[in-house]
N, C-alpha and C positions, 0 to 999 in steps of 0.2 A: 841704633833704634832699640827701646825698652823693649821687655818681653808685653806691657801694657800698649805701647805704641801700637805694635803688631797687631796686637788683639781688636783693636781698637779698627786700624787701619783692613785687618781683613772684615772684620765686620761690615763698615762701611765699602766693601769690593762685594760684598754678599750681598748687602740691601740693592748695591748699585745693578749688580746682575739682575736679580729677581724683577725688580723694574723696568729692566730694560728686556727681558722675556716676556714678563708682562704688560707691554706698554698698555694696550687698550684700557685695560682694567687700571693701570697707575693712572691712565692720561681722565678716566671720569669713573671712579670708582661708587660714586654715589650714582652713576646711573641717572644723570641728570638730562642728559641729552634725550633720554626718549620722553621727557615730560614736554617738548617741543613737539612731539606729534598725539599724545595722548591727552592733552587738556585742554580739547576741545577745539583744536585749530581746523578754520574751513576745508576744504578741499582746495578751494580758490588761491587761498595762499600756499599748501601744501604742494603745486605746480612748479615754485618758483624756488622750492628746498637747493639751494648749492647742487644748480646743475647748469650746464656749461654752456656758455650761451656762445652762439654761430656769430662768426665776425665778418657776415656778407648775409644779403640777404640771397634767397631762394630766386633760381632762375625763373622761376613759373609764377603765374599770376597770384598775388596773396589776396586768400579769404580773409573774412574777417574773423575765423579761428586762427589763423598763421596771425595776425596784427596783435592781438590779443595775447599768446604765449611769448611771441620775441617781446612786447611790451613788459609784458611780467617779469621777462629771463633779465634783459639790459636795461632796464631804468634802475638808476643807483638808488632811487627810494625804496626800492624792495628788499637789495641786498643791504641797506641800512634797521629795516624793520627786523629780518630777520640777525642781523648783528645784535641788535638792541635785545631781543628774544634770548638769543643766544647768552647773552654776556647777565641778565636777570635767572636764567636758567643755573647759570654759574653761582648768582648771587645764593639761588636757591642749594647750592649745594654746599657755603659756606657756613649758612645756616642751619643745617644738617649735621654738617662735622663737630657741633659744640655738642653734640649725643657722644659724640665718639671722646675716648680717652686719649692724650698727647703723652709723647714721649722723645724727651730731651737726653742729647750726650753733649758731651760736655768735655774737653782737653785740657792742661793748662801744665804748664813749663815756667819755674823762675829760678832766677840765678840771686842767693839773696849774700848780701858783703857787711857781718859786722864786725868791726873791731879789728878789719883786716883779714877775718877769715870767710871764705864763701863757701857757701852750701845750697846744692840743685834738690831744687824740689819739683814733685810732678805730683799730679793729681787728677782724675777722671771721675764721673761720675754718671750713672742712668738715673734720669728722674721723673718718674711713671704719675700724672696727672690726671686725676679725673671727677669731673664734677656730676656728683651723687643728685644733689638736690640744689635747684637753685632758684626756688619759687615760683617757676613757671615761665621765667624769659626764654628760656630756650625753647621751648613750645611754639611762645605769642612770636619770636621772632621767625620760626620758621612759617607761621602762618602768613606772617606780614611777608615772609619772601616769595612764599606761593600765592598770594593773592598780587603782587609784581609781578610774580609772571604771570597769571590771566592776563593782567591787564597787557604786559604787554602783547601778548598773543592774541589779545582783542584787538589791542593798537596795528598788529601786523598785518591780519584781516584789511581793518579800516582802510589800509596802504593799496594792499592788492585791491579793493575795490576801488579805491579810488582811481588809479594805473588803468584799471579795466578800464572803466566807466573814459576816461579821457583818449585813450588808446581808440575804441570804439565810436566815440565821436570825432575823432579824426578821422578815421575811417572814412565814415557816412559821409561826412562834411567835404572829403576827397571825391567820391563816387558823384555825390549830387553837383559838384562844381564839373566834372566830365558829362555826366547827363545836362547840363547847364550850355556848356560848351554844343552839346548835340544839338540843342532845340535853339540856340543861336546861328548854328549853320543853317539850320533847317530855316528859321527867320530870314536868313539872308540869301537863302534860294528864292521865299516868296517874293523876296522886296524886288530881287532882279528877274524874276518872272513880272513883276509888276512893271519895274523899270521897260522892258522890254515890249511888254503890250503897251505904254503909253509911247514910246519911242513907233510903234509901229503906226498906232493911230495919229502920229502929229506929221509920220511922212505922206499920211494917204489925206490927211487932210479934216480928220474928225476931231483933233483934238489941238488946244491950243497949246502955246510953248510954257503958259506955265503947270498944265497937269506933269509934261516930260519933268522942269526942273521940281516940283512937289515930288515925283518918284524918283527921281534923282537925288534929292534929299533923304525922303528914306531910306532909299538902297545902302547911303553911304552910314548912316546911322546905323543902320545892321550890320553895315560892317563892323563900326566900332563896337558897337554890341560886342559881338564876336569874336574881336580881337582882346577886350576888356573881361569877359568870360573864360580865355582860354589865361589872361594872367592869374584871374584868380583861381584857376585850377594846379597853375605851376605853384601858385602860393600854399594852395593847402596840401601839395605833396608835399612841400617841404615841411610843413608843419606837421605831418602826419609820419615821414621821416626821423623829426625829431621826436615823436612821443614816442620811436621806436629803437632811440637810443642811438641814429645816425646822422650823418653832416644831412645838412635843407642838401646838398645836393645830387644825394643819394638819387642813383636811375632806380625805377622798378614799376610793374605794374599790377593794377587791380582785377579781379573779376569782375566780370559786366555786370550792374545790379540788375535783380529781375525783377519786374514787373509787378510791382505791388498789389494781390489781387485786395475781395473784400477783407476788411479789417471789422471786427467785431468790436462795442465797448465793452469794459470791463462786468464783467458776471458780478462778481464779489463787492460789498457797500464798501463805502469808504472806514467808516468804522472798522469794519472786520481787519482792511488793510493796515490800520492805525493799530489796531492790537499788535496784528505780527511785526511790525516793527518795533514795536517798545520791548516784543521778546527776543528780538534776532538781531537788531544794529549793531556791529561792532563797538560803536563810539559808547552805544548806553553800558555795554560787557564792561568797556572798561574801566568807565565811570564804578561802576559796581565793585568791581576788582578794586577799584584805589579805596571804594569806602571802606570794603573789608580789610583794606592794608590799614588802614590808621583806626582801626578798631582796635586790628592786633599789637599796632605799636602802643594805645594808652594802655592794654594787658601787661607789655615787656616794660613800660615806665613802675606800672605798679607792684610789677614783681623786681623790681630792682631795689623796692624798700622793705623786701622780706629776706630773709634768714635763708644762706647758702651751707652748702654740704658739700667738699668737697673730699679727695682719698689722694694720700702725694704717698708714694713709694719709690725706693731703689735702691742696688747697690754704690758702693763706691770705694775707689783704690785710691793711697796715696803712698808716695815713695820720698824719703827726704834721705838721700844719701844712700847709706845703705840699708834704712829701717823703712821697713814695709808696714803697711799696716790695710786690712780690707773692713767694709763694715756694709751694715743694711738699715735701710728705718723704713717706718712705715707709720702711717699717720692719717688721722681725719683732722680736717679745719673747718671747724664751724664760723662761720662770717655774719654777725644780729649787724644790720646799718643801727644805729641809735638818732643819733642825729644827722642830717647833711643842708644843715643852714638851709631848710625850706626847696632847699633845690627840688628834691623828687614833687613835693607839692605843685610847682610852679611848672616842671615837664609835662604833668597830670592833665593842668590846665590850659595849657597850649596845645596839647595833641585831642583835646575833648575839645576846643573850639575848630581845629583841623576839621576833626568828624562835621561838624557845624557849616564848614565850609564845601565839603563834596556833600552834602545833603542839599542845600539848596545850588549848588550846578549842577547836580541829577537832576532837578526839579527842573531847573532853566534846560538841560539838556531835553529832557522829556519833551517841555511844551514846544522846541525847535525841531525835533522830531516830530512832530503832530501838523507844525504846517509843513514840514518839506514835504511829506505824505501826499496832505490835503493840496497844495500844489500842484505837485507833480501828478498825480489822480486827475485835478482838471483840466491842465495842460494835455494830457493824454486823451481824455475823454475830447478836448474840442478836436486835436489833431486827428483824431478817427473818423468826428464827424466832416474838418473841413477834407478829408481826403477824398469821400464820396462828391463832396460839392465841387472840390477843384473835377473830380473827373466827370461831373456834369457841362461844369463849364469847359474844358477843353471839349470836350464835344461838339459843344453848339460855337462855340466859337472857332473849329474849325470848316462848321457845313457854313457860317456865317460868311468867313473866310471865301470859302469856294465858289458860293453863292454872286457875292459882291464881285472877283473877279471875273465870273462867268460873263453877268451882266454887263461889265465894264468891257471886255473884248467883243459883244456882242455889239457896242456900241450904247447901249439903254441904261447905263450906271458911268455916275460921274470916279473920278479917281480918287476923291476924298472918302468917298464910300468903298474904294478898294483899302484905303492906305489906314483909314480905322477900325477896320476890319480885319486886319492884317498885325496892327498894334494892340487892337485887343487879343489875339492870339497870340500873340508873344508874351501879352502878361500872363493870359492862362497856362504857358506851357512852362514860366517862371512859376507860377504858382500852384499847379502840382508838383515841382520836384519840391517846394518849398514845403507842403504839405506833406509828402512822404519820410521826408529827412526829417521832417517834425515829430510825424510818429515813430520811425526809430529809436531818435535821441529820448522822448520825453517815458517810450517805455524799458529805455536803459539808465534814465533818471528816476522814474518811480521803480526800479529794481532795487539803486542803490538805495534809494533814501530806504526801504523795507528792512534793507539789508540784505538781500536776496540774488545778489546779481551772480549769476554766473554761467557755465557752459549751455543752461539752458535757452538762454538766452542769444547764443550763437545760435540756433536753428533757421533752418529755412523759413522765410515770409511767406506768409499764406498766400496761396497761388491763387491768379484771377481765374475766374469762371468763364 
């Protein structure tokens, strides 16, 4: 091995060391990675940063805070948003390195045979690159990589609430199909209390055989009731299960919902809400984020038909036999494009209709933002109001209930007036859990659509009075 080889080869053992002491700083030397927590990313997403998510769930009953983090932790759409983040963060770093100066080595070895005589030649060279001036693309390009990544960090947002939002209505959707299940047993005591009072008055002789087979018919309908309510509770564990990243036949259980006291409508006009969401949606963020990337990209088209500056320096050795010889250069390159067959023209024009093209899907975006709002706003507002009406109506439809059957054992009430009485209470106690799962969902729907959802949102439900 040459005395150049050497040199060459220890060098490359020094770079190799120093690197490897300093991996953090080799592995992101532009410090790209903190730009994933400091440009503006939720909190909401900021939960679900590369941490290690439990491959069982909790032996004790999950809240709907426990549903919500494991949701966040194991749904592969999160750890995809955050990849995508990651890997634009990267991009942003690429972008950044055209500031910095490049520096090439260079080896080369040949064996050359004329006329029957050979001669080795070697030759090495460092050659130190650096672009001075180059109209502005390196600028527009890094802009264009930082306004990708907003967007994606708006985009990753969008993900975690979405996760939320779905994670949460499975939830509810679990809990009200178990309260479902409750108020169909409870249906199916009445009916067999029912059963049982006409069964007694057809053996004493007050009633005839068909009041027993009419309560006999509803009793069994209550049962199916009941039996048909407790499948759709298996079903929506399962489903509630998988939006938590496990087999539908994952065991576990929920805490008992409590008691939905008064619900308030909303204080704030709908207006005001429509503002804050045009300023807080993830999806508008990112829309935004992509307009500004293709801004900066017709910038880096238009500086690619301006006059660069560049500085190349190094030294270099070469050896051909036994004649040595070392030198150095150093140099500026000036780069005028003159002509490029209209190409840069024609870039110009396609990334200025780009621009053309995210200004009216902001626009489209904007006005879909504006009903999800107004939607979810009224869906919210009815569910507030029918939660008070359902718990009017279970009320009088259970003194209706007691009434009719009192009557009926008394002898002085027929059994069609128990067993409608009985049916209308069944639908009331179906339609307040229908009613409370309503307000839940639609004010974790007008969160998302605001943009806004998050751990506030897991609090306690206003207790009844």
């Amino acid at each position: 091995m040459s005395r150049l080889q050497k040199l060459l080869f220890v060098a490359c053992g020094v770079f190799s060391g120093l690197a490897g002491a300093a991996e953090p700083f080799f592995d992101d030397p532009l410090r790209t990675e903190e730009a994933l927590h400091l440009r503006g990313a939720s909190l909401l997403a900021s939960r679900v940063a590369e941490r290690p998510c439990a491959d069982v769930l909790p032996g004790r009953p999950l809240t709907a805070a426990d549903v919500v983090d494991i949701a966040l932790c194991r749904q592969p759409q999160t750890r995809e948003a955050w990849a995508a983040a990651r890997a634009q963060a990267a991009q942003l770093g690429v972008a950044r390195a055209a500031w910095l100066p490049t520096l090439d080595a260079r080896l080369a070895t040949s064996r050359n045979t004329i006329d029957g005589r050979s001669s080795k030649q070697q030759n090495a060279n460092l050659s130190l690159s650096w672009f001075l001036f180059d109209g502005g693309e390196s600028s527009a390009n890094e802009d264009n990589a930082a306004a990708l990544l907003d967007m994606a960090l708006a985009n990753r947002d969008s993900v975690a609430q979405a996760v939320f939002l779905a994670a949460l209505q499975a939830y509810y959707n679990a809990q009200a199909t178990q309260a479902a299940v409750v108020a169909a047993q409870q249906n199916e005591r009445s009916a067999q209390e029912s059963l049982a009072a006409a069964e007694l008055r057809y053996q004493v002789g007050t009633a005839t055989p068909a009041d027993r087979l009419q309560a006999q018919t509803a009793a069994s309908q209550a049962r199916l009731a009941r039996q048909r309510a407790e499948g759709e509770a298996r079903n929506a564990q399962g489903v509630l299960a998988n939006a938590l990243g496990f087999p539908a036949a994952t065991g576990f259980t929920l805490v008992a919902a409590e008691p939905l006291g008064e619900v308030a409508a909303f204080q704030r006009d709908v207006d005001s809400l429509i503002r804050a969401a045009l300023e807080q949606r993830p999806d508008l963020k990112a829309a935004a984020a992509q307009l500004r990337a293709v801004e900066a990209s017709i910038e880096a088209v238009r500086a690619q038909g301006r006059p660069s500056v560049s500085l190349n320096a190094g030294p270099n050795w070469q050896r051909i036999e036994d004649d040595r010889s070392r030198g150095n250069s150093v140099g500026l390159v000036v780069n005028v494009p003159i002509f490029t067959g209209f190409e840069n023209s024609y870039r110009i024009r396609a990334a200025q209709a780009q621009r053309e093209v995210r200004l009216a899907q902001n626009e489209r975006l904007q006005n879909q933002v504006t009903l999800d709002v107004w939607q979810a706003y009224q869906r919210l507002q009815t569910a507030a109001e029918a939660v008070q009406t359902t718990r009017d109506l279970l009320a009088s439809a259970e003194q209706s209930e007691r009434v009719a059957l009192g009557r009926y054992k008394a002898g002085v009430g027929t059994v069609l007036d128990v067993l409608n009485a009985q049916s209308a209470l069944a639908a009331a106690r179906m339609q307040r859990i229908q009613s409370e799962l309503d307000w839940y969902v639609y004010r974790a729907v007008l969160a998302q659509a605001m943009g806004a959802l998050d751990d506030s949102l897991l609090a306690p439900a206003p207790e009844r009075p």
